[in-house]
N, C-alpha and C positions, 0 to 999 in steps of 0.2 A: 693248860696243856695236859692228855691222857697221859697217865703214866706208860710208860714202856708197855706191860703188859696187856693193858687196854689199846694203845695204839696198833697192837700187834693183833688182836684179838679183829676188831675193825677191818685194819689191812686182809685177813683171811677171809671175812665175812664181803670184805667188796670183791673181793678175788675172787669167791666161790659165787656172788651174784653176776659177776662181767661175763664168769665161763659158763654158769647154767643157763644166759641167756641167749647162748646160741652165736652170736654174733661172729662171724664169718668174714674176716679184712680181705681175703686173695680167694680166686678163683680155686688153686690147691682144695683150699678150706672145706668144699660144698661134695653132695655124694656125686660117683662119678656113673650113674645109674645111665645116663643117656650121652657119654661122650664116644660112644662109637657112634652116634648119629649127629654129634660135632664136629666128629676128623670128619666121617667121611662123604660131609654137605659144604663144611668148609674149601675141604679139597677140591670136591667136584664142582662148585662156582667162583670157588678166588684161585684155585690151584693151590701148589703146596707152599707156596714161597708166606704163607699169613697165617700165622700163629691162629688156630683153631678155637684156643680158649677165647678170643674178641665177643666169638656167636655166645660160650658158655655165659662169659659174663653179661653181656647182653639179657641171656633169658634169667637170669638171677636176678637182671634189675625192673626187668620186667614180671616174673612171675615168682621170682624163690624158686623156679624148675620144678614149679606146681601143675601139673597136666588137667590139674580140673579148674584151675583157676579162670575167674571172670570176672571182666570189670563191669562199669555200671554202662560205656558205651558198647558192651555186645564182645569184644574182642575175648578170645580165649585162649587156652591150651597154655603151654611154658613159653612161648612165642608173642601172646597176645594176640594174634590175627584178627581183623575184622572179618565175616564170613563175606562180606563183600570184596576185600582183600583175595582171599583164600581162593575164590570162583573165579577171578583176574588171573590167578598167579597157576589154578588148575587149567585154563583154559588153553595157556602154554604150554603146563605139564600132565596131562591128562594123566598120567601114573599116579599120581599124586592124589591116594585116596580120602581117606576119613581126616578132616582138618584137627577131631581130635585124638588119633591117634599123635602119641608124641611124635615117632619117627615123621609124620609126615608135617605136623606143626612145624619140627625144628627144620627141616628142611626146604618148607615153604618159607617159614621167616630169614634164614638166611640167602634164598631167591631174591626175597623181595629187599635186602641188604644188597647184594649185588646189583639189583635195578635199581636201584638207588645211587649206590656207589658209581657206575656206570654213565647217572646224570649230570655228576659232579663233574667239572673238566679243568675247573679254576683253582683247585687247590692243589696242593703240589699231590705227589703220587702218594700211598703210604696211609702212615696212620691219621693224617691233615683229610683226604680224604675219607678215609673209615668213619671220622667223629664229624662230618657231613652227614653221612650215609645215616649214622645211629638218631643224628641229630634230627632228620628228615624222615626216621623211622618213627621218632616221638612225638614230630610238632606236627609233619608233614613236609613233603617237599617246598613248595610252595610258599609257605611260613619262612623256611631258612632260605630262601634263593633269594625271597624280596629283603630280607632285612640286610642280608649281603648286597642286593644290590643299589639301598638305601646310603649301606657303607663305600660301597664304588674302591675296595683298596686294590691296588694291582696286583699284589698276590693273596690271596687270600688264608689266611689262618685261623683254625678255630676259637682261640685266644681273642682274636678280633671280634667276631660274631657272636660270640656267648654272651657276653655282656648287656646284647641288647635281646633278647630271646627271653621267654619268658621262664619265672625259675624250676617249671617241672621241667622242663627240657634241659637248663643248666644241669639241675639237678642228676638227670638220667645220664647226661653221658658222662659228666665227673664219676658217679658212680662205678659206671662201667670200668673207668680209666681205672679208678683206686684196685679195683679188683685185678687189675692187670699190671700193677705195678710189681709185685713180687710173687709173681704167678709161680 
């Protein structure tokens, strides 16, 4: 066992490695550089009754709230969009300019959350729906509707469906949730 002064010496040294890494447990935690285009995209497709940080955490676990960010299938911005996505969801919204400007990323990704959300009809109202919606943003619709209805349960809960999804999309919306847990 370190002595005292070593153990103490340690304990600083892991303290000062946990904090210089950054690491960010609650949505609070992150810069708040683009939450005027979270209230006011949230607001304008769920209305005001849904906690706005849902979309912040969302692009956290998607991009880190990186606007230049891209993955290896093509998807961009803090959003993630596929630009085939983006042209889907512009087609709608013709206002809806440059996919990488952030303002219009975040506000197409949270569109295409509400289309999502909207397809869902089996889950109770709320956040049971939401973590459909985020789950169908990450695997695809398609992917979570059949394995739900593989499950056949008469009401459906997210709790039920994760389990059998695969673990980036467990992954993603746990994620999301923890960041929302002490927002």
């Amino acid at each position: 066992m370190p002595s005292p002064a070593v153990a103490l010496l340690l304990l600083a040294l892991a303290t000062t490695a946990y904090a210089s890494t950054g690491l960010k447990k609650r949505v609070a935690d992150w810069p708040d550089a683009y939450d005027e285009h979270f209230r006011k995209y949230a607001k304008h497709y769920f209305g005001p009754g849904l906690d706005w940080r849902w979309f912040k955490a969302q692009a956290i676990a998607e991009s880190g709230l990186n606007p230049k960010a891209k993955n290896k299938s093509g998807a961009s911005g803090i959003m993630q969009i596929l630009p085939s996505t983006y042209k889907e969801i512009q087609k709608k919204n013709p206002h809806m300019q440059d996919m990488d400007s952030p303002r219009w990323n975040i506000a197409a990704g949270i569109y295409y959350d509400r289309t999502l959300y909207n397809r869902w009809k089996s889950p109770p109202p709320g956040d049971e729906r939401l973590f459909f919606a985020f789950g169908s943003y990450n695997a695809g619709y398609a992917r979570i509707k059949e394995t739900l209805e593989r499950l056949d349960p008469p009401i459906a809960y997210w709790e039920q469906v994760e389990p059998h999804l695969p673990g980036q999309t467990r992954h993603y919306v746990r994620r999301i949730r923890r960041l929302m847990e002490k927002h």
